[in-house]
N, C-alpha and C positions, 0 to 999 in steps of 0.2 A: 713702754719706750724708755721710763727712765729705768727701767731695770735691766734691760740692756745694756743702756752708756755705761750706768755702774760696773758691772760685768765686764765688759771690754777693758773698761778704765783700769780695774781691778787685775785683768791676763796682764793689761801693758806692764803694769808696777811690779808685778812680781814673773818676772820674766822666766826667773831659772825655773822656779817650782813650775810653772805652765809650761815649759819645754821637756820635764820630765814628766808630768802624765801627758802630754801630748807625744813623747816617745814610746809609750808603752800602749796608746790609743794607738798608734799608727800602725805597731808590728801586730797589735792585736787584732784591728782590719785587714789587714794583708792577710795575715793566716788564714782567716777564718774565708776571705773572698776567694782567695790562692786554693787554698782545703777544699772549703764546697763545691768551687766551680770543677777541680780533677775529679771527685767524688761524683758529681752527677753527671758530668762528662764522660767516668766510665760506665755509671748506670743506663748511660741513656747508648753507651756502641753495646753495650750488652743486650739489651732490648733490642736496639736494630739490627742486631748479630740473629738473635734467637728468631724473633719474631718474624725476618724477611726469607728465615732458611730451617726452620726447624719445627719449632710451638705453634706460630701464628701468633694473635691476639689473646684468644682466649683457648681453655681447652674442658672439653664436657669429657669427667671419667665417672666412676664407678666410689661411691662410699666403699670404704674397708677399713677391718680393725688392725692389719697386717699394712707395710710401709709399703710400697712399691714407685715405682718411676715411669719414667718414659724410654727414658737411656736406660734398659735394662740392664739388672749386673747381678752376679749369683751371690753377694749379698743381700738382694732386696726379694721378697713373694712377685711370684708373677699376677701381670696386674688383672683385673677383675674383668667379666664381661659387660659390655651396656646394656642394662635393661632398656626393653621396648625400643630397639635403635629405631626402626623403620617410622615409628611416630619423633623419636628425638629427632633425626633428619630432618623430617617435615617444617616442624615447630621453632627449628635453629634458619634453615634458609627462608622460610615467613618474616624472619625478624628483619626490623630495619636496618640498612647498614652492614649489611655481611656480605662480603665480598665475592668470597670462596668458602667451601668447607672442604675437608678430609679426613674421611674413615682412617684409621689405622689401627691394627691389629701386631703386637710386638712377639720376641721371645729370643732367649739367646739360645746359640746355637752354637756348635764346632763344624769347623769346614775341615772337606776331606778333599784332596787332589789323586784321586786313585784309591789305593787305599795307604794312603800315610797323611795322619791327620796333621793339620795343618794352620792352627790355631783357631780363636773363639772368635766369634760376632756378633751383634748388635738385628737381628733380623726386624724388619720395620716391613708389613706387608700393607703394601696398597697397592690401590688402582694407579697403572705411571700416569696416566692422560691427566686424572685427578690432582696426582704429586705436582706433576708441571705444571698447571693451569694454579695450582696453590704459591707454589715456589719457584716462578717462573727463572728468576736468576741464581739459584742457591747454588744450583750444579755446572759444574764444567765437562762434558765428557773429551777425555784425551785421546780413546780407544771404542770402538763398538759404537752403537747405538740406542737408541731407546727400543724397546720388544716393540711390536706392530701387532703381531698377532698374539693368541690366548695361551696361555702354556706356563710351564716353570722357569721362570725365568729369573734373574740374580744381576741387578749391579751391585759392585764391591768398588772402594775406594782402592786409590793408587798405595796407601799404607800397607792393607789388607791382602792386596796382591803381591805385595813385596814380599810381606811375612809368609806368604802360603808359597810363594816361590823359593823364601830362603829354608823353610822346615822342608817341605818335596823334595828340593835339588833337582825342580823341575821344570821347566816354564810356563805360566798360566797363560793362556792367550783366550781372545772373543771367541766364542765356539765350543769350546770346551766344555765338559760334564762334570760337575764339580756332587760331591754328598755333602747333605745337611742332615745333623743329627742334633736332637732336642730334645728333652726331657716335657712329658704331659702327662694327661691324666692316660693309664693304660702303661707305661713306661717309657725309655725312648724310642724313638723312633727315627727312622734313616730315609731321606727322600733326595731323587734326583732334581738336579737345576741347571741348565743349561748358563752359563757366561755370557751377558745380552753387550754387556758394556764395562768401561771400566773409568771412571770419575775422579775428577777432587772440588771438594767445597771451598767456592770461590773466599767464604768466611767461617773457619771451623779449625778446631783443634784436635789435640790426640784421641779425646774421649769421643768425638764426633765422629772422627775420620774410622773409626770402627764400624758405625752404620752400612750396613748393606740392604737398597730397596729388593726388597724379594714382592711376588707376587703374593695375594693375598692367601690363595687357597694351601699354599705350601705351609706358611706360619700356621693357620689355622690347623691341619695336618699333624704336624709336628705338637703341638699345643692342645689335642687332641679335643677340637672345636670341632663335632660333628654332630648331625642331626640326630641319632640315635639318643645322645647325649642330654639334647634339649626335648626330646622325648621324653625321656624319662624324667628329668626334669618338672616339664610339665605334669605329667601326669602323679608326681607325688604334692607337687601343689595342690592339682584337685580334688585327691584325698589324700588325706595327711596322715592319716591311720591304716593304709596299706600303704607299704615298702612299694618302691621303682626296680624294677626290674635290672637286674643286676644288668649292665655291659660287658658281653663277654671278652676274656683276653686274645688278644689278635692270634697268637699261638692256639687257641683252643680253636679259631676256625678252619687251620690247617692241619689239625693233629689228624685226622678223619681220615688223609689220603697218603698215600705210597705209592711209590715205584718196583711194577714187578721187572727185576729187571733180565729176566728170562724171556721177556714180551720185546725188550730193548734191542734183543739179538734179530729179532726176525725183522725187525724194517724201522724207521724214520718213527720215531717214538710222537704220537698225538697228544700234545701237553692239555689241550681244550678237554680234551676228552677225559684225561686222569684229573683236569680241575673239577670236572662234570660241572654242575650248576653252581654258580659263583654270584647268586643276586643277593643273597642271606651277606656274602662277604663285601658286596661292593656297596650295600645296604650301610651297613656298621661302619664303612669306611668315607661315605659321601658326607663332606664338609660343610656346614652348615653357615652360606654366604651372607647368614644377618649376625654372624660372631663378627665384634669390633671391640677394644678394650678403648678406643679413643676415640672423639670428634673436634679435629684440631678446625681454628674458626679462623677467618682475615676478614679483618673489618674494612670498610670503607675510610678512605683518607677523610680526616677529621672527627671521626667516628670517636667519640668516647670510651675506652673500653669499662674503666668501672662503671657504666650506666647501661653500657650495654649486656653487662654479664648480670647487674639489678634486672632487666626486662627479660634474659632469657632464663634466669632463674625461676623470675614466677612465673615465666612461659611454662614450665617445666618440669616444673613441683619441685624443684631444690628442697635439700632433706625430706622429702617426703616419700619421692620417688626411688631413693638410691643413686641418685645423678647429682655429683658436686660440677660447681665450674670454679673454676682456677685459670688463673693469669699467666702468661710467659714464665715468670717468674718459677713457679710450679713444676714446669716441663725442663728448665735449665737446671734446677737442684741445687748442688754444690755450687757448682760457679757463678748464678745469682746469689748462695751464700757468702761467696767471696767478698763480692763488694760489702754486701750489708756487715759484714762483721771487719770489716775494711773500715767503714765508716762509725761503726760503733767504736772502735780504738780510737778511732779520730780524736770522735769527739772526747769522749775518757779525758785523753792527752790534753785538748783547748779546755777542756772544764779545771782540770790541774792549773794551767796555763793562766785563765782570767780569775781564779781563787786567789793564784797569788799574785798577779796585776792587780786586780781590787784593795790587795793587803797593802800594796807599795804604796798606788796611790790615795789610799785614804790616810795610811800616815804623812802622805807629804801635806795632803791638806789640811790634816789635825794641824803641822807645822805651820800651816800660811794661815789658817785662822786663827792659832792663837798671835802671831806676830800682829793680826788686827784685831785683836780684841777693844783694844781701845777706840775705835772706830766705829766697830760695832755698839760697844757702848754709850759712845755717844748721839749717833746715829736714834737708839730705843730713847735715850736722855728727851733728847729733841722731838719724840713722838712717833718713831718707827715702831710696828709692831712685829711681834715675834714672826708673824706671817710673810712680813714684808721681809724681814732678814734672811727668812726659810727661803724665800723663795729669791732675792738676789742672790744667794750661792748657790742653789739648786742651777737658777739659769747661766751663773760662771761656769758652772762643771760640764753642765751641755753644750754650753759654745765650744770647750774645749775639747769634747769628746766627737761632736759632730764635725770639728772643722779639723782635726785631725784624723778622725777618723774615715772621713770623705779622703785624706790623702792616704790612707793605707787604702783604701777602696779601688782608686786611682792606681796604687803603685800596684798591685793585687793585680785591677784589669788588661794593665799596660804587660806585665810578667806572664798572662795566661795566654794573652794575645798574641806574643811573641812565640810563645814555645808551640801554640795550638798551629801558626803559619808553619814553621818550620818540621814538626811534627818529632814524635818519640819512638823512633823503632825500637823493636826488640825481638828475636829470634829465640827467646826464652817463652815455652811454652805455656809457664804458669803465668807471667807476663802477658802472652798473646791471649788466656783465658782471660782475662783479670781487664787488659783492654777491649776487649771485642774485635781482635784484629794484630796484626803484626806493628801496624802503624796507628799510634795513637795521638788524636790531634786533640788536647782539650777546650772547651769554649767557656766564656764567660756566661754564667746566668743570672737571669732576674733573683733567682732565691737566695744565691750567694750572697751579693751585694747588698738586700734587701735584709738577710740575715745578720750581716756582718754589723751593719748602719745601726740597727735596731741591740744587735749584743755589746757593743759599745755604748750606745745612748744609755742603756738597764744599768753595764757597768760603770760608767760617770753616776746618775742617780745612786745606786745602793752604794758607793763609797762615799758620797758626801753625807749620808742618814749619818751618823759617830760623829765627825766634826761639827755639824750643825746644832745637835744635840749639845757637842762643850760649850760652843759658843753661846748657844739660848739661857745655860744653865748659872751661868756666869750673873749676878744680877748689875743693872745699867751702873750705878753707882761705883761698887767696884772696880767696874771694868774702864771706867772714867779717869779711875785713879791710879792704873797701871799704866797711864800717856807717861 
């Protein structure tokens, strides 16, 4: 208690010098409440951007020494298949807390309207019942419907129809026969898709609004995910010392037949007949419905996600199996990279910042302890101990840093509060990535504040260690005689 009054007694007396680190305690809470709170403010419309429309929670893919993504793009390897999916399935909707899952199988592709191509896409093939039942609100449909029945089917964003409409010089409508062409194992390949619908993501950007839901069997198709495939597969696993039986190229199972077309003259030409037996071809070509490159997860509200990717990992054999899980974060890429490297500059800049706020005010307090040296010395004269002296400034500097610093904390809350009600548009893309949304409303958080209270108290402490130090070093006698 009496090192308190002293303390207090101590701010009264010297007024200026405690207005001057208490100005520099004040903007240094504000920034740092102001900083953190925009920072996890966009972290967190990112997460709920990604997670309620795209990723989910969690996402189970495939080990590889090659880069690959979600949002596919012809700079990254197309991504890996899941070993043992039909056991992964099981094993992930067992765990507790999982809400929904989703298969999904990717690959980019070039759309064709006719035949005049009509720029690239994002192919995502799933189950739609599955899609929607995942990401109940992600989509808006403007045009068309969801498919109902089995078949090739294709939603394309309102983007993707514009650009395929402005290269054609044609009009895409619901109904329509669109080509997909993909590059896989076998080379590429061209498959029809009928136009089920046509969308926009109620929360999604330019890199988004590329995705087009296709069905699953078409990606896999194109990506040349077929049972033939996992055949041979297999069977060079079980011996490893005889070769897998080559897969033949799709051309080689055609070359065999011809058109006489001396036969063409005499009546209605029987296509069945010149294919003759086509089960060798439909064989090589039927797509293997346990190819998946992804298992996107939705956890249960309150659900933990890193505790819950600990218990489905060792569900799972994480590194053992070939099966990583990775977090939202993973499946957004780049634009979860935004903020994190958003926030590393930050902070860079506030480390700059309280280096040389510490500098200012440990000089002003070098100035106001030596102006009391004599006090001090008399004080030790009298039978104060070094301990006791340490720690009367030690406790000046924290009164002034906490009771300043509570008002940068304050000024901080009141500043995010205001702008978070009124909110921050922006029609700037890299913006709309960056907030998770067009309209970005920031909140105050516990860590900000928490963070701020605790970098200011560190900084009051480590600038009073110098001063305290001249003043101890001074002996009492001396410093008696400098009144």
């Amino acid at each position: 208690m009496i090192l308190l009054r002293l303390a207090f007694r101590n701010m009264r007396e010297h007024r200026a010098k405690t207005l001057i680190v208490g100005i520099l305690v004040t903007l240094g809470a504000f920034t740092l409440t102001a900083g953190n709170s925009f920072l996890d403010s966009i972290r967190a419309g990112q997460r709920r951007t990604f997670v309620e429309s795209f990723t989910g929670d969690l996402i189970v893919r495939a080990e590889s020494d090659e880069a690959y993504s979600l949002t596919v793009s012809p700079a990254r390897s197309p991504a890996p298949e899941l070993p043992g999916f039909p056991e992964l399935r099981a094993k992930t909707e067992a765990l507790e807390g999982v809400a929904a899952v989703l298969p999904l199988v990717n690959s980019m592709a070039t759309l064709s309207v006719g035949e005049t191509a009509a720029g690239f896409s994002m192919l995502w093939g799933v189950d739609f019942a599955e899609y929607r039942a995942m990401f109940p609100d992600s989509i808006e449909l403007v045009e068309g419907d969801w498919p109902s029945e089995p078949g090739a089917w294709i939603l394309v964003s309102e983007t993707t129809r514009s650009e395929a409409e402005a290269e054609a010089e044609v009009p895409v409508r619901v109904g329509d026969r669109l080509l997909v062409a993909g590059m896989g194992e076998g080379g590429t390949k061209i498959r029809e898709v009928t136009l089920a619908g046509v969308y926009r993501f109620r929360r999604g950007n330019d890199l988004l609004d590329r995705i087009s839901l296709t069905d699953p069997g078409t990606v896999r198709s194109l990506a040349g995910l077929t049972l033939v495939r996992r055949e041979a597969e297999a069977s060079a696993a079980a011996a490893p010392g005889i070769s897998a039986p080559a897969v033949p190229d799709e051309d080689a199972l055609f070359s065999e037949f011809s058109i006489d077309t001396a036969d063409t003259a005499a009546g209605p030409t029987d296509f069945d007949a010149i294919l003759g037996d086509t089960s060798a071809r439909d064989r090589y070509s039927a797509v293997d419905s346990d190819a998946w490159n992804f298992l996107l997860i939705r956890l249960s509200d309150g659900r933990d996600a890193g505790r819950a990717a600990e218990e489905l990992g060792a569900a799972i054999g994480e590194g053992t199996s070939g099966l990583v899980v990775s977090d939202w974060s993973w499946g957004a890429g780049v634009q979860a990279d935004l903020s994190r490297y958003l926030r590393l500059a930050f902070n860079g800049i506030v480390l700059i910042v309280v280096a040389v706020a510490a500098i200012i005010i440990m000089n002003t307090l070098v100035i106001s302890i030596t102006e009391r040296i004599p006090e001090i010395g008399t004080m030790r004269a009298i039978g104060a101990g070094r301990s006791f002296v340490r720690s009367m400034i030690v406790a000046e500097t924290l009164m002034v840093s906490l009771a300043f610093g509570t008002l940068g904390v304050l000024a901080g809350c009141l500043t995010v509060g205001i702008l978070g009600r009124a909110g921050i548009s922006s029609t700037n893309e890299i913006l709309a990535t960056l907030f998770g949304g067009e309209v970005f409303r920031p909140a105050v958080t516990a860590a900000a504040v928490a963070n701020a209270l605790a970098a200011m108290a560190a900084v009051g402490v480590v600038s009073c260690l110098y001063p305290v130090s001249v003043a101890l070093r001074i002996p009492p006698v001396r410093a008696m005689q400098k009144a």
